[in-house]
C-alpha positions in Angstrom: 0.0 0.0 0.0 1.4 3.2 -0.9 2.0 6.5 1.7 -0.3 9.2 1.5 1.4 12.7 1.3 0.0 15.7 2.6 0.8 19.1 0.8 3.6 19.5 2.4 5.0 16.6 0.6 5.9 14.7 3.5 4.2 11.4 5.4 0.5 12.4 6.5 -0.5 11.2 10.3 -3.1 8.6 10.2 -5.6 9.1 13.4 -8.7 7.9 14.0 -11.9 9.9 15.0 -12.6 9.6 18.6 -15.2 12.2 19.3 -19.0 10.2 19.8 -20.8 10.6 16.8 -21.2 8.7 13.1 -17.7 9.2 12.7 -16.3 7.6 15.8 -13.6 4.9 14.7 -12.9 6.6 11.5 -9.4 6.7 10.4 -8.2 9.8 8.7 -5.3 11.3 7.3 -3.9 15.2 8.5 -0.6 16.8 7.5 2.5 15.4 8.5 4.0 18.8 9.4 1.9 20.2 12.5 -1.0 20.6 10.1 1.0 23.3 8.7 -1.0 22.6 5.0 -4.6 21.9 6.5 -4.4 18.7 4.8 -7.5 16.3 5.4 -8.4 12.8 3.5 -10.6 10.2 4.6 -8.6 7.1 4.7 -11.4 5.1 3.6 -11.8 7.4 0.5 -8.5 7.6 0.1 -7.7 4.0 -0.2 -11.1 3.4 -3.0 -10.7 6.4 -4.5 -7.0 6.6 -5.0 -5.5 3.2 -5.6 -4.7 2.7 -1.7 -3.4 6.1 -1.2 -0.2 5.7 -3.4 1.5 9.3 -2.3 -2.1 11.5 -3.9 -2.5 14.6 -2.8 -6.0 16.5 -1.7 -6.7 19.7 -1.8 -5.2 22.7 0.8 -8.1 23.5 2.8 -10.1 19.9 2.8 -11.5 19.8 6.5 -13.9 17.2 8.2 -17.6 17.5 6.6 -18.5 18.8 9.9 -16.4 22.1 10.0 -16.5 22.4 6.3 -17.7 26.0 5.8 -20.2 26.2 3.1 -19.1 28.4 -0.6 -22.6 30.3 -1.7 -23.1 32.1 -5.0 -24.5 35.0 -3.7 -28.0 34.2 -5.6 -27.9 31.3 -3.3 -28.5 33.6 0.0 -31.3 35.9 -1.7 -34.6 36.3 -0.1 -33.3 34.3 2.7 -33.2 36.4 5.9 -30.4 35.7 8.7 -31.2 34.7 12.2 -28.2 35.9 14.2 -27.9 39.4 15.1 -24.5 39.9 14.2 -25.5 39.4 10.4 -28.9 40.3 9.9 -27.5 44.1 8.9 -25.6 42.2 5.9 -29.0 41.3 4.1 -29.8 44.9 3.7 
């Protein structure tokens, strides 16, 4: 099986989720170099989707689906009104 390189080009760290939820005994790839490249790969994805990881690289800022922040075309957001004070004056 081949290594899987974050985009630093060096080793990534395999760990495994340990937080409860559908996740929980997932293994996972970050960036070998104190996250330094925000490196993120699914190991299980990885492996299928990759030919067992053979040294492919993701993209920069791939994070967990849970703390991926959503991209919107702005026509995406119109008519819809926000909840949170903070942004409600960003409608307008």
């Amino acid at each position: 099986s081949g290594i899987t390189k974050c985009n630093c080009d060096v080793d990534a760290k395999e760990l495994v989720v340990k937080k409860d939820g559908p996740n929980k005994g997932r293994a996972f790839f970050r960036c070998g170099n104190n996250d330094n490249c925000n490196f993120f790969a699914w190991k299980d994805e990885t492996t299928s989707n990759h030919g067992g990881g053979g040294g492919q690289r993701q993209g920069g800022n791939n994070q967990p689906p849970a703390s991926r922040k959503r991209r919107s075309s702005d026509n995406d957001e119109e008519g819809k009104q926000r909840k949170c004070g903070l942004c409600k004056g960003l409608n307008n």
